[in-house]
Short mmCIF file of the C-alpha atoms (twelve columns), coordinates in Angstrom:
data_MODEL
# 
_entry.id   MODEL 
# 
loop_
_atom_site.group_PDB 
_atom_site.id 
_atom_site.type_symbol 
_atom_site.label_atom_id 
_atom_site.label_alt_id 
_atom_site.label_comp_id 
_atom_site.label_asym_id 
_atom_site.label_seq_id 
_atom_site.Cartn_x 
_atom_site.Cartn_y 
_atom_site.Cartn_z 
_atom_site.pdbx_PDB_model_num 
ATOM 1   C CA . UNK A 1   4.855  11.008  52.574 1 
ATOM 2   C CA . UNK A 2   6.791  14.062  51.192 1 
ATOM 3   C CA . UNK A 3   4.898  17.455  50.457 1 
ATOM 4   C CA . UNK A 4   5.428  16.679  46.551 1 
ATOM 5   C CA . UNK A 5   3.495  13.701  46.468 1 
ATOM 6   C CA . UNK A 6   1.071  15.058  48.573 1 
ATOM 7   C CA . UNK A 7   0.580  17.588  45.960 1 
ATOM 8   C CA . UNK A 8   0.989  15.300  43.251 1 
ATOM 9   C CA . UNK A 9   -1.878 13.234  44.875 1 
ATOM 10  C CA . UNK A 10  -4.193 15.993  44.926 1 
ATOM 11  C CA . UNK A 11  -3.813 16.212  40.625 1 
ATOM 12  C CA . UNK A 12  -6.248 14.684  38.585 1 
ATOM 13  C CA . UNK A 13  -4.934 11.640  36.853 1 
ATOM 14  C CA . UNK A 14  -4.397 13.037  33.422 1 
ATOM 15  C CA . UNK A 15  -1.806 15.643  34.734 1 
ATOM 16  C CA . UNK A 16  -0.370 13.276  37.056 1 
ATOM 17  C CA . UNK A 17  0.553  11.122  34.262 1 
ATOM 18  C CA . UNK A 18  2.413  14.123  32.274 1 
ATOM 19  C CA . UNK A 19  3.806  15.229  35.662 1 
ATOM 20  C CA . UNK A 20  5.348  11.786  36.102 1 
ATOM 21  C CA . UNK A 21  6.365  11.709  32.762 1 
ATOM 22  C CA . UNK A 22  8.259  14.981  32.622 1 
ATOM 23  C CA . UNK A 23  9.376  14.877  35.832 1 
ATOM 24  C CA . UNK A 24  13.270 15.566  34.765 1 
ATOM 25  C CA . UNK A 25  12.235 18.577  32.778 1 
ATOM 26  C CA . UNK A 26  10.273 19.774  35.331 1 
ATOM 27  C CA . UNK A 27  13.199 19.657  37.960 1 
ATOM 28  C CA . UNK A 28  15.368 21.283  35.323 1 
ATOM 29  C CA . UNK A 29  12.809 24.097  35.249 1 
ATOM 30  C CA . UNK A 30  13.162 24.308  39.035 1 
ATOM 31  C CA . UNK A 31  16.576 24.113  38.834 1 
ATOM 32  C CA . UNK A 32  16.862 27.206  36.406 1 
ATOM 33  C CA . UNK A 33  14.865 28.876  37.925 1 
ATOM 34  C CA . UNK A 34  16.945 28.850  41.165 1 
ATOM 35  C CA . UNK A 35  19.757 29.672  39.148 1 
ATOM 36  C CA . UNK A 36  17.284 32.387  37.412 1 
ATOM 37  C CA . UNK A 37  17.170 33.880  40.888 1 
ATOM 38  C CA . UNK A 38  21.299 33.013  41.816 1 
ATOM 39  C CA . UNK A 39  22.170 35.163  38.733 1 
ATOM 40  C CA . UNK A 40  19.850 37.970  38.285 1 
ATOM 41  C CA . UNK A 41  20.855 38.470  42.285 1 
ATOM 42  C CA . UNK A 42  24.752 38.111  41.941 1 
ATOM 43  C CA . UNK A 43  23.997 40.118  38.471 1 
ATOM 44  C CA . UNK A 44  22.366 42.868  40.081 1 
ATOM 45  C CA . UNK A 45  24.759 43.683  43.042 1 
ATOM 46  C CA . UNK A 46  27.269 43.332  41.398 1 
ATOM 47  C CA . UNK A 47  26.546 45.880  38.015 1 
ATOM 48  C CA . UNK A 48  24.587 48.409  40.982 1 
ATOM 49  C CA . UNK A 49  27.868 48.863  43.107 1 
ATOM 50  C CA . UNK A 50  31.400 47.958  42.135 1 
ATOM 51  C CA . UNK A 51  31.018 46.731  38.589 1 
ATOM 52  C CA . UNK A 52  28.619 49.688  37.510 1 
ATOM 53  C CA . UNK A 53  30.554 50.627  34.384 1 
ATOM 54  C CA . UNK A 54  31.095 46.795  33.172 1 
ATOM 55  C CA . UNK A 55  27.689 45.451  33.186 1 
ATOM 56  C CA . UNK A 56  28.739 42.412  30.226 1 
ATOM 57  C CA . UNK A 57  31.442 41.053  33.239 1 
ATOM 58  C CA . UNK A 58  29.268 41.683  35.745 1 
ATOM 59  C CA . UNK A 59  26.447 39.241  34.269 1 
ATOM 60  C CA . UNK A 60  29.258 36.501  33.538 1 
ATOM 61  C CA . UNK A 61  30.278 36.808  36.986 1 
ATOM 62  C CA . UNK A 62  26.934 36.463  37.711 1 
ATOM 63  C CA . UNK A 63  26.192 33.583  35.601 1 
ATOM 64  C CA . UNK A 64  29.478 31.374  36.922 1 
ATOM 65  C CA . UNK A 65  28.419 31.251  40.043 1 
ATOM 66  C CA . UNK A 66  25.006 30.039  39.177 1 
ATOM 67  C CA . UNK A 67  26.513 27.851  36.765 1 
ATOM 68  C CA . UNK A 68  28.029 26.532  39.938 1 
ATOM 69  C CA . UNK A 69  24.717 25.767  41.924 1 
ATOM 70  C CA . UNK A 70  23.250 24.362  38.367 1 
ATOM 71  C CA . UNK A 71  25.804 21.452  38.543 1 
ATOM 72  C CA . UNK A 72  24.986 20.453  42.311 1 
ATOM 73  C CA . UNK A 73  21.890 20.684  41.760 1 
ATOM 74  C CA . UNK A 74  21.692 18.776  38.754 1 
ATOM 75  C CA . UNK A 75  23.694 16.110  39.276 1 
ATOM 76  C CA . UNK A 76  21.925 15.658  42.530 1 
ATOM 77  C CA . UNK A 77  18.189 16.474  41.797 1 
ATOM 78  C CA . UNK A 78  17.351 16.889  38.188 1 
ATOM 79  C CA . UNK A 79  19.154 14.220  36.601 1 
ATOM 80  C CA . UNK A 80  20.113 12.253  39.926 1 
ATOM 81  C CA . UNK A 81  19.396 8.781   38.119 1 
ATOM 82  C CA . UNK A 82  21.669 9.789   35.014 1 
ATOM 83  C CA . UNK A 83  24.675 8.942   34.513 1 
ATOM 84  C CA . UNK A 84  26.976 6.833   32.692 1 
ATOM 85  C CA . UNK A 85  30.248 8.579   32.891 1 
ATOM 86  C CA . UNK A 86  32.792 8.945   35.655 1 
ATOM 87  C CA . UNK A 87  32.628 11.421  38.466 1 
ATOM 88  C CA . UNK A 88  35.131 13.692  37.185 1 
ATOM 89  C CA . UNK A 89  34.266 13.366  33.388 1 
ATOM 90  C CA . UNK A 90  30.438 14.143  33.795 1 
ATOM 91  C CA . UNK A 91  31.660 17.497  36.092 1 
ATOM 92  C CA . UNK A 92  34.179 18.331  33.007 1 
ATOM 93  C CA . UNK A 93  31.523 18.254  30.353 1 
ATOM 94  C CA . UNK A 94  28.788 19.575  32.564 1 
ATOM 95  C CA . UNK A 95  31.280 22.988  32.868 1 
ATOM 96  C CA . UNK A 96  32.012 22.712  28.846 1 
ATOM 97  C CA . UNK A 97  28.660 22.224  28.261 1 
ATOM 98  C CA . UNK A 98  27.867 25.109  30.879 1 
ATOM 99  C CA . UNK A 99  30.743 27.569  29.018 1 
ATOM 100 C CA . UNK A 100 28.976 27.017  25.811 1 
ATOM 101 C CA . UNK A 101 26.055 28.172  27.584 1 
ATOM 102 C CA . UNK A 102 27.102 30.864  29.402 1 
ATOM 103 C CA . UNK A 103 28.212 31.931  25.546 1 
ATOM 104 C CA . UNK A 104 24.689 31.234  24.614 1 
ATOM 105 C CA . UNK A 105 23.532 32.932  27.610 1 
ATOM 106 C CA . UNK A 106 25.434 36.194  26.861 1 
ATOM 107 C CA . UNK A 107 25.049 37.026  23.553 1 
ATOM 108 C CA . UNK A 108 21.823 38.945  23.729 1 
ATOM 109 C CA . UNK A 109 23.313 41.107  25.970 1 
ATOM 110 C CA . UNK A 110 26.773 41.873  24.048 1 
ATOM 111 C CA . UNK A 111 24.323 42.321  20.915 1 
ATOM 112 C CA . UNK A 112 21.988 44.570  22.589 1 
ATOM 113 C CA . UNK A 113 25.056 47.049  24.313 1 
ATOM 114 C CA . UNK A 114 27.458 46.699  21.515 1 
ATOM 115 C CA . UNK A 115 25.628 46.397  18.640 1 
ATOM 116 C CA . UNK A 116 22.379 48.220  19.163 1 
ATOM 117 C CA . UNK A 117 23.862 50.205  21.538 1 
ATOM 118 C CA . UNK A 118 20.949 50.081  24.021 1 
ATOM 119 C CA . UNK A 119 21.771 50.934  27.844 1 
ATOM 120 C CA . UNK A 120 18.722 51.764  28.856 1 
ATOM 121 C CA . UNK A 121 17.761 48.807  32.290 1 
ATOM 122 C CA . UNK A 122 14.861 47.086  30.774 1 
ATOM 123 C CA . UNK A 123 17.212 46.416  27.615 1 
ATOM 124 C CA . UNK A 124 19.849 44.501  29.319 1 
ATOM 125 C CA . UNK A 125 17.078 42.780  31.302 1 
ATOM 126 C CA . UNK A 126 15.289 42.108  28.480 1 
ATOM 127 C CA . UNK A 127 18.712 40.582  26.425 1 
ATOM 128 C CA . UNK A 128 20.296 39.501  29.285 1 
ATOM 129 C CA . UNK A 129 17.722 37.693  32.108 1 
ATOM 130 C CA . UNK A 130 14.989 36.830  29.441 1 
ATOM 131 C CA . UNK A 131 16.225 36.282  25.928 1 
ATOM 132 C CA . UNK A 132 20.045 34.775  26.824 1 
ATOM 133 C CA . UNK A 133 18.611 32.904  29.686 1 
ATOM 134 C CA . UNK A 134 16.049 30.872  27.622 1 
ATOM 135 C CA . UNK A 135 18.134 30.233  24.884 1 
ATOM 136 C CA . UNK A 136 20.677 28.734  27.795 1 
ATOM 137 C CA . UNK A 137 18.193 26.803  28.854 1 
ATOM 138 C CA . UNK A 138 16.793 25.021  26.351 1 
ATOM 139 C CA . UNK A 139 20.080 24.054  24.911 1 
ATOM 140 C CA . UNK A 140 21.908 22.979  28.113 1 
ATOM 141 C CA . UNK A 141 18.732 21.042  28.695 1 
ATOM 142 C CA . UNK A 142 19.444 19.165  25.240 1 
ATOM 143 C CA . UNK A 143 22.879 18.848  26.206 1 
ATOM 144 C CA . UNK A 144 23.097 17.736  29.888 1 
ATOM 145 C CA . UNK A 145 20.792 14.486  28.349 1 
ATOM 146 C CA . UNK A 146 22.756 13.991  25.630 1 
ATOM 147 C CA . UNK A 147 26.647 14.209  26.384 1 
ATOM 148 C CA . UNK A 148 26.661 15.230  29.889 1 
ATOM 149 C CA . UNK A 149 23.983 13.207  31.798 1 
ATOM 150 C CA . UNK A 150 23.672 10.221  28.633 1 
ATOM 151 C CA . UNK A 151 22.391 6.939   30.033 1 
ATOM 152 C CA . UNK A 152 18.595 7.182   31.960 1 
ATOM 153 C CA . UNK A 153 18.318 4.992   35.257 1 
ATOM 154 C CA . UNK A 154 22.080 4.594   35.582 1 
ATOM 155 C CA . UNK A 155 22.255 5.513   39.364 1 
ATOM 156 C CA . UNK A 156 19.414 3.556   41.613 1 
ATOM 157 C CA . UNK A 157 16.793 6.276   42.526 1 
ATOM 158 C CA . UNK A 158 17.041 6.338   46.448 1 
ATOM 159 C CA . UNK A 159 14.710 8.637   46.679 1 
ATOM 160 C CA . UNK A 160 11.499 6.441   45.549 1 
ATOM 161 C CA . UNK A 161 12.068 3.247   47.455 1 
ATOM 162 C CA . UNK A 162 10.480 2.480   49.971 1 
ATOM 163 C CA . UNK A 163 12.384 0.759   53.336 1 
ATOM 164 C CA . UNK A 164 9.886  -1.701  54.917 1 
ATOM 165 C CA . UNK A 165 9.889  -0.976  59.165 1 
ATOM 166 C CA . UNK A 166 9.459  -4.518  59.769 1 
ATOM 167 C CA . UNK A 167 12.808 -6.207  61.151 1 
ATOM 168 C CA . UNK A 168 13.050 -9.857  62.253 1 
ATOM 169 C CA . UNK A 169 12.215 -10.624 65.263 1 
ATOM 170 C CA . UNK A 170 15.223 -12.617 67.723 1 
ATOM 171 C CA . UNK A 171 13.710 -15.580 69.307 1 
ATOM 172 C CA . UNK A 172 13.527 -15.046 73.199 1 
ATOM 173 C CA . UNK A 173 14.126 -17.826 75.671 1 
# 
């Protein structure tokens, strides 16, 4: 039995139920918050050492190559049972999908040092790790179901079933 249903096991049955229920969301809260981490990480060294004067290319540098872990991660975890499209048409629209919200996801940041002219560090965290990446969540959530990910239970969930240990049994002479 894996360490997740162990700890789903331990949950009373009311929260077990919602757990269950919004299990994709929850994985695409994991997920982003990996990716949280992937950024903020590639964000930060980069804008600290060679990209110290161009913070706004620094954080879409940043947020490619998370955007990059997102889609392995998704297509294998979070939605793993989605599907519905073609290998190489899913990827396409998950990076459209993921440009739009790398858009989404920068905004508060090009708004906060170009328009309010803030520089100070807890600004562009603030507009860039807090504000853009919620608003790049919630919407890539809404669109990885909906155009990227469309059709629920369209891959067989490997994961869940169980293999029975039991093999027949050769008659001996």
């Amino acid at each position: 039995m894996s360490v997740a249903r162990r700890l789903l096991g331990l949950l009373p049955e009311p929260l077990r139920f919602l757990v269950r229920k919004h299990r994709e969301l929850i994985r695409f809260a994991v997920v982003g918050g990996t990716t949280f981490v992937i950024d903020n990480g590639v964000w930060y060294a980069l804008k600290l050492t060679i990209l110290q004067d161009k913070v706004v290319t620094a954080k879409f540098i940043a947020v490619l190559v998370a955007v990059i872990a997102s889609y392995v991660l998704s297509r294998e975890w979070s939605f793993h049972t989605r599907g519905g499209r073609e290998r190489h048409h899913e990827a396409a629209l998950f990076f459209l999908v993921s440009g739009l919200g790398i858009g989404v996801n920068l905004l508060p940041l090009v708004v906060s040092r170009h328009v309010l002219d803030l520089h100070a560090e807890i600004a562009d965290f603030v507009s860039g790790s807090v504000i853009g990446m919620l608003l790049a969540t919630a919407f890539k959530f809404w669109a990885m179901r909906r155009f990227v990910f469309p059709q629920a239970d369209a891959r067989p969930d490997t994961r869940t079933k169980v293999v029975p240990l039991v093999t027949k049994q050769r008659d001996v002479a």
